[in-house]
C-alpha positions as CSV (number, residue, x, y, z in Angstrom):
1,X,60.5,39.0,-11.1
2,X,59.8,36.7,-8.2
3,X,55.6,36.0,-7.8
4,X,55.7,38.8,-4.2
5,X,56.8,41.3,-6.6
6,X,54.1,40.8,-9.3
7,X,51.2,40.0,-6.6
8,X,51.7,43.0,-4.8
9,X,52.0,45.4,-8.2
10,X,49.2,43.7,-9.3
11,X,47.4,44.4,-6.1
12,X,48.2,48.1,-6.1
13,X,47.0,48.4,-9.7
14,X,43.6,46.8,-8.3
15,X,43.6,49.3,-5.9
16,X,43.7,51.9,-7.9
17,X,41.1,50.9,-10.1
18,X,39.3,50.7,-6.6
19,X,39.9,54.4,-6.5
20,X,39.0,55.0,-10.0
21,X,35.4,53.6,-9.1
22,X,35.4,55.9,-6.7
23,X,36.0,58.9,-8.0
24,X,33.1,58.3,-10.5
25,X,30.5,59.0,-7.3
26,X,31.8,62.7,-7.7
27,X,32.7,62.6,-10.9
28,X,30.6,60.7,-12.9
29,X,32.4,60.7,-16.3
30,X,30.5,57.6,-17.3
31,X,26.8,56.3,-17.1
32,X,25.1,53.7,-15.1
33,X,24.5,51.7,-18.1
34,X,28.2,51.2,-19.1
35,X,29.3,50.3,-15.1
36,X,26.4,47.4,-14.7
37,X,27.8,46.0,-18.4
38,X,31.5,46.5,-16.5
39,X,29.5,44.0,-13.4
40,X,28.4,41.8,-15.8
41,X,31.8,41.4,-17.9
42,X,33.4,40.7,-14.7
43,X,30.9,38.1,-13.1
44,X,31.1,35.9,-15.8
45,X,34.8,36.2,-16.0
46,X,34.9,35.6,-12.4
47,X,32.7,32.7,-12.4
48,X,33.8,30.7,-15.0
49,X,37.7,31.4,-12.9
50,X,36.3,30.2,-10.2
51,X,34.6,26.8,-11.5
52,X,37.4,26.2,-14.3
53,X,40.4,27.0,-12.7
54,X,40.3,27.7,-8.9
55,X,38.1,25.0,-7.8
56,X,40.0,22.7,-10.1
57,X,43.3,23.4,-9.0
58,X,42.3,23.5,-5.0
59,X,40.9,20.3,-5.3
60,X,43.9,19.0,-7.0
61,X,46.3,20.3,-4.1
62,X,44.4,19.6,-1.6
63,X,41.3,16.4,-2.5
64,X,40.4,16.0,1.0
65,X,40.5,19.4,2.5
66,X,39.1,21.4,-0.5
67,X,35.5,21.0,-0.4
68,X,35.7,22.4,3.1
69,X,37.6,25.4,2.6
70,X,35.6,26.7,-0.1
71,X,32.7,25.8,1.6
72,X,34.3,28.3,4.6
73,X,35.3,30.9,2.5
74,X,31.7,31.2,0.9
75,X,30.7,31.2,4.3
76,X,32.8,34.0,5.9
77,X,31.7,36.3,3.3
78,X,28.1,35.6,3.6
79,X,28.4,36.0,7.3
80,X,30.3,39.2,7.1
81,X,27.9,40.9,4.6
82,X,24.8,39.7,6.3
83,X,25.9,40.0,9.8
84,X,27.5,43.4,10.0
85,X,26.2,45.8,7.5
86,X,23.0,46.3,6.3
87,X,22.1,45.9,2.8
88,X,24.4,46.6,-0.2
89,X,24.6,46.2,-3.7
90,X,27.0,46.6,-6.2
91,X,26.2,49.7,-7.8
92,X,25.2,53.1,-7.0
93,X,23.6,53.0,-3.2
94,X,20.2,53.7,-3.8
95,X,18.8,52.6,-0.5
96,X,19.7,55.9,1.5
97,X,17.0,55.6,4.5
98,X,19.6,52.7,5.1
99,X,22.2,54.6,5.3
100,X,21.5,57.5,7.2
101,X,23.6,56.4,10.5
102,X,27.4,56.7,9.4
103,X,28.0,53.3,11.4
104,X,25.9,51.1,9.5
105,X,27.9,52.7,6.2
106,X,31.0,52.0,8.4
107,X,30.3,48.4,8.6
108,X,29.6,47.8,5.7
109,X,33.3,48.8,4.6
110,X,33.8,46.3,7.2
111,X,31.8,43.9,5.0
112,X,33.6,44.8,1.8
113,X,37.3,45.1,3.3
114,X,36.9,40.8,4.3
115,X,36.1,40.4,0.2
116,X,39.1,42.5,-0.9
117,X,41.9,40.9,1.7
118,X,41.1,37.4,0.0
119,X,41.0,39.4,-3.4
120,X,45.2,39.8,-2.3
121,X,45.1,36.5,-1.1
122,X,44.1,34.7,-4.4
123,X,46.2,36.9,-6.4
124,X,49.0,35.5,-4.6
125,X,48.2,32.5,-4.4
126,X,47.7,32.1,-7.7
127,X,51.0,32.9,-9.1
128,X,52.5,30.8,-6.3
129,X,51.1,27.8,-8.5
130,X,51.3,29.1,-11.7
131,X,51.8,32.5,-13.6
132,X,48.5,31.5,-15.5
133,X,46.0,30.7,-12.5
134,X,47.7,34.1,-10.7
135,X,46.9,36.2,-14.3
136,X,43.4,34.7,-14.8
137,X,42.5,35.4,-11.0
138,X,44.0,39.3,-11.2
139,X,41.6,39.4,-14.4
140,X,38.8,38.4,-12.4
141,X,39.5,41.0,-10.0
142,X,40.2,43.7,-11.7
143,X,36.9,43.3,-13.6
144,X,35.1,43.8,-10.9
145,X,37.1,46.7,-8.5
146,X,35.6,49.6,-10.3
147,X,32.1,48.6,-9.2
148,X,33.3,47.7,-5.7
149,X,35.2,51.1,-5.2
150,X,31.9,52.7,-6.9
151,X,29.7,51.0,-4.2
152,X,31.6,52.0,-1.8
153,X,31.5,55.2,-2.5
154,X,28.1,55.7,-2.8
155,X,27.4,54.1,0.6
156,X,29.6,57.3,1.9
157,X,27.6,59.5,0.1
158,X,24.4,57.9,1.2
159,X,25.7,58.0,4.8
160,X,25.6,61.6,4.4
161,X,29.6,61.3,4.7
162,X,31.7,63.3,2.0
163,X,33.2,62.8,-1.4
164,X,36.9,62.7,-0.1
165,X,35.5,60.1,3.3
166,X,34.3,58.0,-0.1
167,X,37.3,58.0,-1.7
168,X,39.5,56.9,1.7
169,X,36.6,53.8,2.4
170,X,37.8,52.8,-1.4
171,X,41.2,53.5,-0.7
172,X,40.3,51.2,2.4
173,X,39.1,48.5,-0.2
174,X,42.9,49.3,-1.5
175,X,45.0,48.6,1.4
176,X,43.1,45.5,2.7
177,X,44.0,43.4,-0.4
178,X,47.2,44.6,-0.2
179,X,47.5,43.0,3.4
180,X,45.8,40.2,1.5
181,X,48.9,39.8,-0.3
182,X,51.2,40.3,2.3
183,X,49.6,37.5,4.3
184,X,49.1,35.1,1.8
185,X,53.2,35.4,0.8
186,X,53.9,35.3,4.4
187,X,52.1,32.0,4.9
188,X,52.6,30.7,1.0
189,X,53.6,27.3,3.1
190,X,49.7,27.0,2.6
191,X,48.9,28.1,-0.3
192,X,46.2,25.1,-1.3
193,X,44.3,26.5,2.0
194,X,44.3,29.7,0.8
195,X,43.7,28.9,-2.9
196,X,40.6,27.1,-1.6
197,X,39.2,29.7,0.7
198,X,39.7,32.3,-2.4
199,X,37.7,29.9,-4.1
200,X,34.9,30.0,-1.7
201,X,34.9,33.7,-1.5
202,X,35.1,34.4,-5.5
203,X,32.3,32.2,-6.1
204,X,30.1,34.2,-3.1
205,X,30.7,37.4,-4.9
206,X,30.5,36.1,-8.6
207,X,27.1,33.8,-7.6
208,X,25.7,36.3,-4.8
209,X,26.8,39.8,-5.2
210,X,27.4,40.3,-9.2
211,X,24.9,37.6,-10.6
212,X,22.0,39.2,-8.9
213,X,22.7,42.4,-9.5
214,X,22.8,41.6,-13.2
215,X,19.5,40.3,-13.2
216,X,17.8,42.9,-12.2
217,X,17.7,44.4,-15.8
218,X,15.8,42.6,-18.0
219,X,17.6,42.9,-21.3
220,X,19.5,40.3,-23.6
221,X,22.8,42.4,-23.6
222,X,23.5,42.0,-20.1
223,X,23.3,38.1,-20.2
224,X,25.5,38.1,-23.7
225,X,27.8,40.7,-21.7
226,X,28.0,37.7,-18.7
227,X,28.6,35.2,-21.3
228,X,31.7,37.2,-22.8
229,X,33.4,37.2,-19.2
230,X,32.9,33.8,-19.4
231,X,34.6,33.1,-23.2
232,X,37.2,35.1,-22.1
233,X,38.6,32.8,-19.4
234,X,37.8,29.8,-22.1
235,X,39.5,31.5,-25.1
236,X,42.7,32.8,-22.6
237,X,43.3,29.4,-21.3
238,X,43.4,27.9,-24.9
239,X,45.4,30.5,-26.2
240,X,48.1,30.4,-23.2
241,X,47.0,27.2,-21.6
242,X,51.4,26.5,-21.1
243,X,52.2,29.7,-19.4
């Protein structure tokens, strides 16, 4: 199966766990505790991704040019999330005074929608280089989709919007990192540019968005839970460091 065909099931599967994390707003099936342990499984997977195999590999492809591009993509995703929407958090929108105009919950889909397209992009653009670097980056972001669709979600219902307009903004989260992968195959002539900008925008959401978020409860589990994410990338890449 050529690496289109794998990056774009991959990318619907993240989608639906997008979904998934939605559906909890209304449904609830599991408690808060479990989905901040799920945020910080996936930020130390995704950062120790990020610093031991994306940044690597970028700066390998592309020495000169790297450091910038990473540099951009943690940029555009600062900008967006600072810029247009208000604040967010990963998690269960507490903050509903903030939310009480549907625009500012509207842009901040906006916000979220520029993380998930470069989500596509680096699954892509990982198995472009290698099957490895594209499995390791789709377990980075599958770690973390349930708590994006989640948040979204909750902004919705914060927003005073509906249970069903919260499950479209995650199926939103869905269908902009499938474009991600779309655009990414289309312009795979590039594929160090867009590695490295992936880079840049999985280290913003690992450092930034999950990190934070995770230290906000004071408890040893939730560090030992980061620090599993992180063994898991080491103890995957020994075990199938050929693929």
């Amino acid at each position: 199966m050529s690496y289109f065909w794998i990056s774009l099931i991959l990318g619907i599967v993240a989608g639906l766990a997008n979904l998934f994390g939605g559906a909890i707003v209304s449904a609830r099936p599991w408690s808060r505790t479990f989905l901040a342990l799920f945020i910080a499984l996936g930020s130390g997977f995704m950062l120790a991704t990020v610093l031991t195999e994306m940044v690597p590999e970028s700066l390998r492809l592309a020495p000169t040019s790297a450091p910038a591009m990473i540099l951009l993509g943690y940029f555009i995703v600062h900008y967006f999330e600072h810029a247009w929407p208000a604040h967010f958090h990963f998690g269960e929108e507490t903050h509903t005074h903030e939310f009480v105009n549907p625009h500012v919950a509207y842009t901040a889909l906006a916000g979220l929608t520029i993380h998930t397209f470069f989500d596509g992009v680096s699954i892509t653009a990982g198995f472009l280089i290698s099957p490895w670097l594209g499995t390791v980056i789709f377990g980075a972001t599958i770690l973390h989709n349930v708590p994006e669709g989640f948040t979204v979600a909750s902004i919705m219902v914060a927003a005073q919007r509906s249970n069903r307009a919260g499950l479209a903004a995650a199926g939103v989260l869905g269908i902009s990192r499938i474009l991600g992968v779309l655009g990414m195959a289309l312009a795979h002539r590039w594929v160090e540019y867009g590695l490295a900008l992936s880079a840049g925008v999985t280290l913003y959401v690992a450092a930034s968005d999950l990190i934070p978020e995770v230290n906000k409860i004071r408890s040893p589990k939730y560090a030992l839970t980061v620090a599993l994410g992180v063994a898991l990338v080491l103890v995957m890449r020994f075990l199938f460091f050929d693929l």
